[in-house]
C-alpha positions as CSV (number, residue, x, y, z in Angstrom):
1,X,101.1,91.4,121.9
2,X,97.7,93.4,121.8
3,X,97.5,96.1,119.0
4,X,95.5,99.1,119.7
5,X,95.3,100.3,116.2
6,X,92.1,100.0,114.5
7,X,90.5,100.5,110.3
8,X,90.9,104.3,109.9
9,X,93.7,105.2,112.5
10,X,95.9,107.5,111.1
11,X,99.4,107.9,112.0
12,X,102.2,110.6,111.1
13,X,105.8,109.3,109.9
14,X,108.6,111.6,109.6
15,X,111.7,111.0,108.0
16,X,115.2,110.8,109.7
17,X,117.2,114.6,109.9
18,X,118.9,114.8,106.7
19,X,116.3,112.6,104.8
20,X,113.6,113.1,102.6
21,X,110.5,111.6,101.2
22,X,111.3,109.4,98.2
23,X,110.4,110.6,95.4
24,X,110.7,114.0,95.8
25,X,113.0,117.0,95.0
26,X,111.3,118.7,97.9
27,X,113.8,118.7,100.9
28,X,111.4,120.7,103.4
29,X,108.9,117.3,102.0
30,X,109.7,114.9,104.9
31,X,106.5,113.5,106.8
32,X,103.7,111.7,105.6
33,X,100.0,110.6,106.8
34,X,99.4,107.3,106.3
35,X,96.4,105.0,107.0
36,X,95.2,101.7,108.7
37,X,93.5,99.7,106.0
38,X,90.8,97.4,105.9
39,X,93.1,94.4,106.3
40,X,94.6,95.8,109.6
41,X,97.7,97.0,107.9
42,X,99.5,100.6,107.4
43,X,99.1,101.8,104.0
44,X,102.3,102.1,102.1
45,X,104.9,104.3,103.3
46,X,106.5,106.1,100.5
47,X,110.1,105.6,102.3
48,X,112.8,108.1,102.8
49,X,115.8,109.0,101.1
50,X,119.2,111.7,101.7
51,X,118.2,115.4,101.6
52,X,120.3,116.4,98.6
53,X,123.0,119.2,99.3
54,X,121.4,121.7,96.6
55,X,117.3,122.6,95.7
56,X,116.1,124.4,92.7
57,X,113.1,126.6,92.3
């Protein structure tokens, strides 16, 4: 399998409708950037979790 990705690619990662990042209270919250690294692997993806039903300002 040849990979195409190389140190410094970039690469957008959205959540699932009706998830969030995890982590955050922030339901509108639900893509992240994340980077290739030196080692030839993604950063850490933060993850996603269920939009809760209720947000407070």
């Amino acid at each position: 399998m040849h990979n195409d990705t190389h140190y410094g690619d970039k690469a957008n990662v959205t959540c699932a409708p009706g998830y969030r990042l995890l982590g955050t209270d922030d339901n509108e919250n639900v893509t992240e950037t994340i980077e290739c690294s030196t080692n030839g692997y993604w950063s850490n993806l933060t993850g996603c979790q269920p939009k809760s039903e209720h947000t407070y300002n």
